[in-house]
C-alpha positions as CSV (number, residue, x, y, z in Angstrom):
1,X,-9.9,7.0,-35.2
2,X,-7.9,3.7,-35.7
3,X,-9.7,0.3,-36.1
4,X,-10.0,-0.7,-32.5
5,X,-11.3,3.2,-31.4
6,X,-14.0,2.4,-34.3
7,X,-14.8,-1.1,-33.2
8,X,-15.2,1.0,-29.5
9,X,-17.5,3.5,-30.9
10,X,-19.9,1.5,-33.2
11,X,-19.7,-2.7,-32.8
12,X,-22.9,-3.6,-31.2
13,X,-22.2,-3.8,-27.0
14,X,-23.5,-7.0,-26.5
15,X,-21.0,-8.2,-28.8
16,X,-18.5,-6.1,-28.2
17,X,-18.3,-7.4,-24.6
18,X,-17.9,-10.5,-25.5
19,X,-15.2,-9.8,-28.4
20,X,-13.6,-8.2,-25.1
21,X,-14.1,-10.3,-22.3
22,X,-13.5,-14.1,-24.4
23,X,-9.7,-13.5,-24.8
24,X,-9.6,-12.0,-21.0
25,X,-11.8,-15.1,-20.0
26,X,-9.2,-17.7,-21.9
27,X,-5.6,-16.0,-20.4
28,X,-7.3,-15.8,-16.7
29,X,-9.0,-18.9,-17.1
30,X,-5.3,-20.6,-18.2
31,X,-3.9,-18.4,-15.1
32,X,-6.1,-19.5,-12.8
33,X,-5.2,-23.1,-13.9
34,X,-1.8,-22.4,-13.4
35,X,-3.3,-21.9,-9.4
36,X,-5.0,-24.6,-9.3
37,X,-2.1,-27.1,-10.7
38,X,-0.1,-25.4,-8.3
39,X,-2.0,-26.0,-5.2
40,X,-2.3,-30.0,-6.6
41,X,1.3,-30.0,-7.3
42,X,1.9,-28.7,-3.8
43,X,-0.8,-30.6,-2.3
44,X,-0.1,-34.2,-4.0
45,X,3.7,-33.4,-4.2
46,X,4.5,-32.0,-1.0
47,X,2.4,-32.5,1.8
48,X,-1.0,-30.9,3.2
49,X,1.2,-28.5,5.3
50,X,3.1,-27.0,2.5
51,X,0.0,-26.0,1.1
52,X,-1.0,-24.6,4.1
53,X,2.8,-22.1,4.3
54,X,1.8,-21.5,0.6
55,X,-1.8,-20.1,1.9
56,X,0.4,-18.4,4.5
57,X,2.2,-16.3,2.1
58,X,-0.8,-15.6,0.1
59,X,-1.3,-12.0,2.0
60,X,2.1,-10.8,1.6
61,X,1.8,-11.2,-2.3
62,X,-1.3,-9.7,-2.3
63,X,0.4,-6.1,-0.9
64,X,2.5,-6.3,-4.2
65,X,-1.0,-7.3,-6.0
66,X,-2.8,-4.5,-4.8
67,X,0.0,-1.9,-5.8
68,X,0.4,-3.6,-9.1
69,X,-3.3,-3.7,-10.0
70,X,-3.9,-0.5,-8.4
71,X,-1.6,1.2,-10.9
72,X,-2.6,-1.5,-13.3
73,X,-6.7,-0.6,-13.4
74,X,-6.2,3.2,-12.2
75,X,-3.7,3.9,-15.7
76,X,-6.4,1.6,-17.7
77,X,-9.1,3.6,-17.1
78,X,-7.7,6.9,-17.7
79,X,-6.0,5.8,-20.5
80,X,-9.3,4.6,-21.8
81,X,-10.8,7.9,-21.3
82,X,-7.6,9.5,-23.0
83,X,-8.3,7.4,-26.1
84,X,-11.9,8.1,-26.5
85,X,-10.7,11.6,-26.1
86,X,-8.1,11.8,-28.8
87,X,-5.6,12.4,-27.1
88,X,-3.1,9.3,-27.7
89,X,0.2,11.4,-26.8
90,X,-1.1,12.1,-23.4
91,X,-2.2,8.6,-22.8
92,X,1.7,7.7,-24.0
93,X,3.1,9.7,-21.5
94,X,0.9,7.9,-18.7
95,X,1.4,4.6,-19.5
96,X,5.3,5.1,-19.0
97,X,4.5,6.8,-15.8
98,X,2.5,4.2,-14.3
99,X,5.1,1.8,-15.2
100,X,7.9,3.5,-13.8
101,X,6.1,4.4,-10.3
102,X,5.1,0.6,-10.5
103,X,8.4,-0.4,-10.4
104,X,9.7,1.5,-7.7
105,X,7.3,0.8,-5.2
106,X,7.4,-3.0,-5.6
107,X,11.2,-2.3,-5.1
108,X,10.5,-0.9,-2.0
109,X,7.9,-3.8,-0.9
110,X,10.6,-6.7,-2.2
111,X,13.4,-5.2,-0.1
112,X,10.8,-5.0,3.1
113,X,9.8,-8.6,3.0
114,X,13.3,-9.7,2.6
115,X,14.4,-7.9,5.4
116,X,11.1,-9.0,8.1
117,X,10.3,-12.3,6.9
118,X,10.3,-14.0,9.8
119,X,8.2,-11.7,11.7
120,X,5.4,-11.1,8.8
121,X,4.6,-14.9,8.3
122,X,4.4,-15.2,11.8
123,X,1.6,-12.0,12.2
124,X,-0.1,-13.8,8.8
125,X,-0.8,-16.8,11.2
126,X,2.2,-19.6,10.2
127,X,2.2,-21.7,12.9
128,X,5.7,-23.5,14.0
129,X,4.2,-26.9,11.6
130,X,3.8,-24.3,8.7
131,X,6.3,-21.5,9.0
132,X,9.3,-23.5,7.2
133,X,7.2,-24.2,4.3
134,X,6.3,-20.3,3.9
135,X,9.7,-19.3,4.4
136,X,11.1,-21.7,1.3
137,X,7.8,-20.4,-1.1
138,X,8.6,-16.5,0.2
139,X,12.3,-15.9,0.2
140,X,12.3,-17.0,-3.8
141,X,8.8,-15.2,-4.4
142,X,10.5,-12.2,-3.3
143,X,13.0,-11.1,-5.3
144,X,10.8,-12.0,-8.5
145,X,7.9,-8.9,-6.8
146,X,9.3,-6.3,-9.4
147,X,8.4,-8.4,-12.7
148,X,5.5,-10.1,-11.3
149,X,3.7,-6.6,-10.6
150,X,5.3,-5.9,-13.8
151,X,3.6,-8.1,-15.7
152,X,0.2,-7.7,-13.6
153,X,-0.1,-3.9,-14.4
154,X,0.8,-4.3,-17.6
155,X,-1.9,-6.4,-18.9
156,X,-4.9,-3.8,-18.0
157,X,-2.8,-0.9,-19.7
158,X,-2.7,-3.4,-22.9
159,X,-6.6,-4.3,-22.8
160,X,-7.2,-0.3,-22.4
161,X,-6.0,0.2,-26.4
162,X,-8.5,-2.4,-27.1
163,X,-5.8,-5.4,-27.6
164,X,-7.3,-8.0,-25.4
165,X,-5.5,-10.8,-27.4
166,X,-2.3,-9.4,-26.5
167,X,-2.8,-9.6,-22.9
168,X,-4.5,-12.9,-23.1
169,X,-1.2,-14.4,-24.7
170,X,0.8,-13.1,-22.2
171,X,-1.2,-14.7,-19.7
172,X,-1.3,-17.6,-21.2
173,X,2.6,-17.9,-21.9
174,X,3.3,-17.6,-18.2
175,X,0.4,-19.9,-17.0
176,X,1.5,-22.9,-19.5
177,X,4.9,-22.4,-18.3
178,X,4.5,-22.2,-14.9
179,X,2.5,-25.3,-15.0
180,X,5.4,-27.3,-17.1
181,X,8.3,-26.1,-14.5
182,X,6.2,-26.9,-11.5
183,X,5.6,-30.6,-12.5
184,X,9.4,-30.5,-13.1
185,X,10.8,-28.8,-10.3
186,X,8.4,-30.5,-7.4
187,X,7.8,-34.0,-9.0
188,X,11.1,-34.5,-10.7
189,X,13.9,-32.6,-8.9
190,X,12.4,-32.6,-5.5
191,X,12.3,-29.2,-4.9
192,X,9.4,-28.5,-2.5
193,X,8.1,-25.5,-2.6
194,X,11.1,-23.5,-3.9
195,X,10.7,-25.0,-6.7
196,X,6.9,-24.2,-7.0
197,X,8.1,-20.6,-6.5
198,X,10.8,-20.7,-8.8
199,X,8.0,-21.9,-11.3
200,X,6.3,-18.9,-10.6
201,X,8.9,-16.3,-11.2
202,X,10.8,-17.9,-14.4
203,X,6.9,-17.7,-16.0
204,X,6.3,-14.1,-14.7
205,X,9.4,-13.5,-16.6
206,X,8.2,-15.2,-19.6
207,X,5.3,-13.3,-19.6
208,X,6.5,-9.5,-19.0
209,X,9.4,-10.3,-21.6
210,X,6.4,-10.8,-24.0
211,X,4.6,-7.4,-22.9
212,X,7.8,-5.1,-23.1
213,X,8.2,-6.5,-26.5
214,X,4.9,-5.5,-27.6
215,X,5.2,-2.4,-26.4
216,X,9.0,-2.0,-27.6
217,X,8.2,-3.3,-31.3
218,X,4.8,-4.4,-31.6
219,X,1.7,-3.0,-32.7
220,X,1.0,-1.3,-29.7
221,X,-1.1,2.2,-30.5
222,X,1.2,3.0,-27.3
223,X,4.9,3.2,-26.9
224,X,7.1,2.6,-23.9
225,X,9.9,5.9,-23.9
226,X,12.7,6.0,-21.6
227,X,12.2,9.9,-21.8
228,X,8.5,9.7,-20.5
229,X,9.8,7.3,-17.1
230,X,9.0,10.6,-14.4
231,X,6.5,11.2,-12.4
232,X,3.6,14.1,-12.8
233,X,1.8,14.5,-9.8
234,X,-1.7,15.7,-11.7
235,X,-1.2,11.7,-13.6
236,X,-0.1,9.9,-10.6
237,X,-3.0,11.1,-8.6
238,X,-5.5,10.4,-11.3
239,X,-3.7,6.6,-11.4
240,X,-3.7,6.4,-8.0
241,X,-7.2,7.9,-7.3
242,X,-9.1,6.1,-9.8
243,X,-7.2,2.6,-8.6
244,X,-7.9,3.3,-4.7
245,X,-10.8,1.0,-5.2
246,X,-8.8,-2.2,-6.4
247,X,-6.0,-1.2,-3.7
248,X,-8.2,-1.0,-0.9
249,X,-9.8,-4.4,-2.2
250,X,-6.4,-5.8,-2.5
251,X,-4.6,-4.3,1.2
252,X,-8.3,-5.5,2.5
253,X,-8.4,-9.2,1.6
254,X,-4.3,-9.3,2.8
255,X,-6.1,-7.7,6.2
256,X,-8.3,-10.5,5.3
257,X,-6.8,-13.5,5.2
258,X,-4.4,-12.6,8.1
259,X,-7.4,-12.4,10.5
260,X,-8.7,-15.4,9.1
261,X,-5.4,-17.6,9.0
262,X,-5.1,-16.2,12.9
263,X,-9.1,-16.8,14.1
264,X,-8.8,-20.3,12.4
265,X,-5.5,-21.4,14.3
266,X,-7.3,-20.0,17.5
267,X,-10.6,-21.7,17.3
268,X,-9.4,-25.2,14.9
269,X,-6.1,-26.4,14.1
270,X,-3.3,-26.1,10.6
271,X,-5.7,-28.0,8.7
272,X,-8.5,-25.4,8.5
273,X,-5.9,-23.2,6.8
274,X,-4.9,-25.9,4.2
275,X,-8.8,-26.5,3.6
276,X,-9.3,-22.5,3.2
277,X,-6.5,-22.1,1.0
278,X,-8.0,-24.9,-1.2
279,X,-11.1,-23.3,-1.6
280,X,-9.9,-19.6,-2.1
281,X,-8.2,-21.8,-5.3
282,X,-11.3,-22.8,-6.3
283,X,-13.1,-20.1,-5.7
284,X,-10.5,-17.9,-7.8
285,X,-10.9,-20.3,-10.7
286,X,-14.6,-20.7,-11.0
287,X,-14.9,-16.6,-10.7
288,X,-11.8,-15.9,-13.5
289,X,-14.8,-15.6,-16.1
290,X,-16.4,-13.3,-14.1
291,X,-13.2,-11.2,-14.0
292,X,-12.8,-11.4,-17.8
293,X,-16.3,-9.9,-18.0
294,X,-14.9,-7.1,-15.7
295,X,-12.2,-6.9,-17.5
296,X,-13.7,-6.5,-20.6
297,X,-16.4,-4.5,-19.8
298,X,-13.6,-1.9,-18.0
299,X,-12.2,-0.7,-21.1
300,X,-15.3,0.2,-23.5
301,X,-17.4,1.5,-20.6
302,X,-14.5,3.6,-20.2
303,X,-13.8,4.6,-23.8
304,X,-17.8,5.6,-24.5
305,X,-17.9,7.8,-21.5
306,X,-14.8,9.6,-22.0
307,X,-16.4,9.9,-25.7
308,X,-19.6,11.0,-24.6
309,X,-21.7,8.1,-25.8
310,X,-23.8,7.8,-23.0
311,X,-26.4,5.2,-24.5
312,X,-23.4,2.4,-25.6
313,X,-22.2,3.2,-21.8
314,X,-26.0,2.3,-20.2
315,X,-26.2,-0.8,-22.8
316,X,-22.5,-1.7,-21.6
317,X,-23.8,-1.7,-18.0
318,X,-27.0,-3.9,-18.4
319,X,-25.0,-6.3,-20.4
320,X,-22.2,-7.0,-18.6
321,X,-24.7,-7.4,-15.5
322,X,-26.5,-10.2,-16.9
323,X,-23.0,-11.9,-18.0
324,X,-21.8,-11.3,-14.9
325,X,-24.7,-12.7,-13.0
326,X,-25.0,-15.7,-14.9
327,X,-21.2,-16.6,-14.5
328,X,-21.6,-16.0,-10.8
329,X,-24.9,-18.3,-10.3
330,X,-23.0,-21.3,-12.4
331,X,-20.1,-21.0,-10.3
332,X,-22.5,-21.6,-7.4
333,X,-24.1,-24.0,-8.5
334,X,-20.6,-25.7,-9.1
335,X,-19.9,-25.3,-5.2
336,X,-23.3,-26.3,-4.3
337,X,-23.2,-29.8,-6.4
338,X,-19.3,-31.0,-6.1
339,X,-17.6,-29.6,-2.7
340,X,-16.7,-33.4,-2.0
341,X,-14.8,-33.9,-5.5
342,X,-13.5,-30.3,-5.6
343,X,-11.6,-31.0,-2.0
344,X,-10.3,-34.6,-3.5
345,X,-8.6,-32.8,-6.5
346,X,-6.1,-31.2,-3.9
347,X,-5.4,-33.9,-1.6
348,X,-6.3,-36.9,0.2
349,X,-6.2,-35.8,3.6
350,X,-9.2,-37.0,4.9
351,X,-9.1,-34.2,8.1
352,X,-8.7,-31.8,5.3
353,X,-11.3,-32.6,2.7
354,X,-14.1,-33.1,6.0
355,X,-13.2,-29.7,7.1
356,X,-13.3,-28.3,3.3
357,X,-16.6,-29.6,2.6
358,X,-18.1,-28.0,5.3
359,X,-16.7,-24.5,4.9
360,X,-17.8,-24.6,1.4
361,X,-21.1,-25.3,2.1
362,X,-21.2,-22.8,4.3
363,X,-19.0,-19.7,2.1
364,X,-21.1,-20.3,-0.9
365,X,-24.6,-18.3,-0.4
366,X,-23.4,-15.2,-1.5
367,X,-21.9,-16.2,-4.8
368,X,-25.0,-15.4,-7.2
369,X,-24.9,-12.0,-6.5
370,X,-21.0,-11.3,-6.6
371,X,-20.9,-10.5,-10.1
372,X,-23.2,-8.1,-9.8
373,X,-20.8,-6.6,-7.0
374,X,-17.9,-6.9,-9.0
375,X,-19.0,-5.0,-12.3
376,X,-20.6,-1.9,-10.0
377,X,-17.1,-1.8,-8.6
378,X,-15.8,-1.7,-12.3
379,X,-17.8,0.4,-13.4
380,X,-17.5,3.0,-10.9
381,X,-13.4,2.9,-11.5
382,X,-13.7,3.2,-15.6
383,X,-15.6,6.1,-15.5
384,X,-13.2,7.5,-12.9
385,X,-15.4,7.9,-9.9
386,X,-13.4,6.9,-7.4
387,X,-14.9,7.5,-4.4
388,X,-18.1,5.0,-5.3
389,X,-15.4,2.5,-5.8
390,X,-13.9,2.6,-2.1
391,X,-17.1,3.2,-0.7
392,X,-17.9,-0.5,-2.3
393,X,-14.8,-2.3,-1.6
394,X,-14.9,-0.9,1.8
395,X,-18.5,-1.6,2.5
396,X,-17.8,-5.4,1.9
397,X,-14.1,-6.6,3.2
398,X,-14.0,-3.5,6.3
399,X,-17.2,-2.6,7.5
400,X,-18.9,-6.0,7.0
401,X,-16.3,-9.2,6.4
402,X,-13.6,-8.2,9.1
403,X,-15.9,-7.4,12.1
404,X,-18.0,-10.7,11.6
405,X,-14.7,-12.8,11.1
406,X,-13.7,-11.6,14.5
407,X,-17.0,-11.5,16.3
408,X,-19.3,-14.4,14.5
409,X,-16.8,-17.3,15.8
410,X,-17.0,-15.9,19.7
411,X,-20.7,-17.1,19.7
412,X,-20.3,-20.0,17.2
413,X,-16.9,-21.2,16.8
414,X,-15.1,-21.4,13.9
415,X,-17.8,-21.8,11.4
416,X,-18.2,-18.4,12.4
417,X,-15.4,-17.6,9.7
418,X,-17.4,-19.1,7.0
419,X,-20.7,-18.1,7.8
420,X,-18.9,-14.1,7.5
421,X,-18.8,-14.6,3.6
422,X,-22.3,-15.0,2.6
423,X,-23.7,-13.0,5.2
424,X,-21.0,-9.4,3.8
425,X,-21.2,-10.7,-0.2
426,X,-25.5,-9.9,0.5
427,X,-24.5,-7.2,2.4
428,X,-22.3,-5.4,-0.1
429,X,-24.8,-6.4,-2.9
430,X,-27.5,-4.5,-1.8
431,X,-24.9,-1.2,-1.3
432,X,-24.1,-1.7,-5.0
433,X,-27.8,-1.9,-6.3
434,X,-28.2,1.5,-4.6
435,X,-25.1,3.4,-6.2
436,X,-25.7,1.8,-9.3
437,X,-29.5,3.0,-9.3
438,X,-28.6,6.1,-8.5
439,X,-26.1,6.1,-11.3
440,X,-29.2,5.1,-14.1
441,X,-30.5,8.1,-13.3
442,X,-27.7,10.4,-14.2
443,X,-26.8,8.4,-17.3
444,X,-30.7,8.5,-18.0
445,X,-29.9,12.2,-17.9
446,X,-26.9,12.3,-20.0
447,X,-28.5,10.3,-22.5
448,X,-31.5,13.0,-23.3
449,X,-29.3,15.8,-23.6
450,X,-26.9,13.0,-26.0
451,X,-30.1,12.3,-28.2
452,X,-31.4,16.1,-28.5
């Protein structure tokens, strides 16, 4: 074993998590930063209604999102378990793999959107007031898909060998200089939108040309080789399998929001859609620590069971529970206290910030219990079970979020939207307490035969 499979197999859990998560915490925390200067940028900068085409986009870049992390979290957690194996070569040949099929399917996606642009921000819900200002942010956002999921999939391969500093930095690179070229390129040179989605792409760029050098010259315990760039079916479907879960969250909340952007037009106005897109910001930045807790957790939960260390994997579980959960109840607590200055941070549309206010107050109920949600999820993909993993993401965005977005707001009108959140995040809570009991038990069973 190398230094980081040691620290893996021995480092106190409680600890260890924490070593893991901080670095994954910091870079998404800087990301989400980048979103949140964004939506000011675009907000103070531009107008109310270009944040609202921005919002508009949001689904279409979350189809290259959810093949990107699919690939991203379904090669991390069998490279994990290919680690804690011993079998390094194996988990070489996977990582170029993943990268390659990556590639060509956010190809596909960035030649799709180019093609039906019109016609896709119009079924995501851009209204004739919006649709320009999605058209200027897409066409640019387009043709930069390939590094972006690039860069995306890449930083969950990196944290599986243990290196979350490595994958924080790249993070970081593109968030700090995403937020100097969008000051530049909307305040200075005018440039709307485009120039908030140029921003985005020169940092992506930033960013992967970081990763591939790592993994070209750095001291990554695994190598990118041309030679390795095919595809084997057995290790795509064991990527693809294993990351089902985080696609079917992904493709979900894209089904999502376009049912949202489309019952919010129907029962309010353009300005609801601004106010939701300002809180989904806000929402993604309060909950990046939770993700670096997921993120962190992912890797040794996965490295311990592949080793057969079945009482650092139970200890892995409790603790990042409690992290998650008290993330998750500060967060709330946040929404709960502030929604007036949150709402002022992105604009001074008064129509906007009365609306926002009162969807938050209304989304937030949920939010103590959503870490809990989002490690069972995590937990389920490391150790490679993938059906648990769909059954959870389904449970909350298909069976429960979409059917009360479209039926709550024919009996109460378009609070019926907000009231959907907290009503599926309990919903899919209590699924996950189940599955994850059930789980204790096995692991409980694992752990006797570990110890005699």
């Amino acid at each position: 074993m190398d230094e980081r499979q040691q620290m893996m197999a021995n480092y106190p859990i409680n600890k260890l998590i924490l070593k893991f998560s901080i670095p994954a915490i910091i870079g998404m925390l800087v990301n989400a930063l980048y979103n949140v200067a964004d939506g000011i940028f675009i907000g103070k900068g531009v107008g109310a209604l270009a944040l609202g085409g921005v919002t508009i986009a949001m689904p279409v870049m979350m189809v290259m999102m959810a093949i990107a992390l699919m690939v991203g979290v379904g090669a991390s957690s069998v490279i994990s378990r290919r680690i804690g194996e011993g079998n390094i070569e194996g988990a070489q040949k996977l990582l170029a793999e993943a990268i390659f099929f990556n590639l060509i399917i956010n190809l596909i996606i960035s030649i799709i959107i180019l093609i039906f642009m019109d016609e896709i921000l119009i079924l995501c819900g851009a209204t004739p007031n919006i649709l320009p200002y999605a058209k200027d942010y897409m066409k640019i956002i387009a043709f930069g898909i390939v590094i972006n999921s690039f860069a995306m999939s890449s930083n969950h391969t990196i944290r599986a060998q243990g290196n979350a500093k490595t994958a924080m930095i790249s993070m970081v690179i593109g968030a700090v200089v995403n937020i100097i070229l969008d000051y530049i390129l909307i305040f200075v040179f005018k440039m709307g939108v485009t120039g908030a989605a140029l921003a985005t792409i020169i940092a992506q760029t930033f960013s992967a040309i970081w990763i591939l050098m790592y993994y070209l010259k750095g001291n990554s315990m695994l190598k990118i080789k041309i030679s390795n760039m095919n595809f084997t079916i057995k290790n795509i479907k064991e990527i693809v399998s294993v990351g089902m879960a985080t696609f079917f969250r992904q493709i979900s909340g894209s089904l999502l929001m376009i049912i949202v952007n489309n019952t919010l037009v129907a029962y309010g106005n353009d300005y609801y859609i601004v106010a939701l897109g300002i809180i989904n910001r806000v929402m993604m930045f309060m909950f990046m620590p939770l993700y670096g807790i997921v993120q962190g957790f992912q890797p040794i939960a996965g490295f311990n069971y592949g080793a057969k260390k079945f009482k650092r994997v139970q200890e892995s579980l409790k603790y990042a529970n409690i992290y998650a959960t008290i993330l998750s109840v500060g967060g709330f607590l946040v929404a709960l206290i502030f929604p007036t200055q949150v709402m002022k941070i992105f604009t001074s549309d008064k129509t906007t910030i009365d609306i926002g206010v009162d969807a938050l107050s209304m989304m937030i109920w949920g939010l103590p219990v959503v870490g809990i949600q989002a490690i069972g999820a995590s937990w389920f993909q490391a150790t490679g079970k993938a059906t648990e993993s769909v059954v959870l993401t389904i449970s909350r965005q298909i069976i429960m979020l979409i059917p009360l977005v479209i039926i709550l707001p024919k009996f109460i009108g378009v609070n019926g939207v907000f009231y959907s959140y907290p009503i599926s995040d309990i919903g899919s809570f209590l699924i996950t307490l189940v599955l994850l009991a059930k789980e204790n038990i096995v692991l409980k069973k694992h752990r006797i035969k570990e110890e005699f």
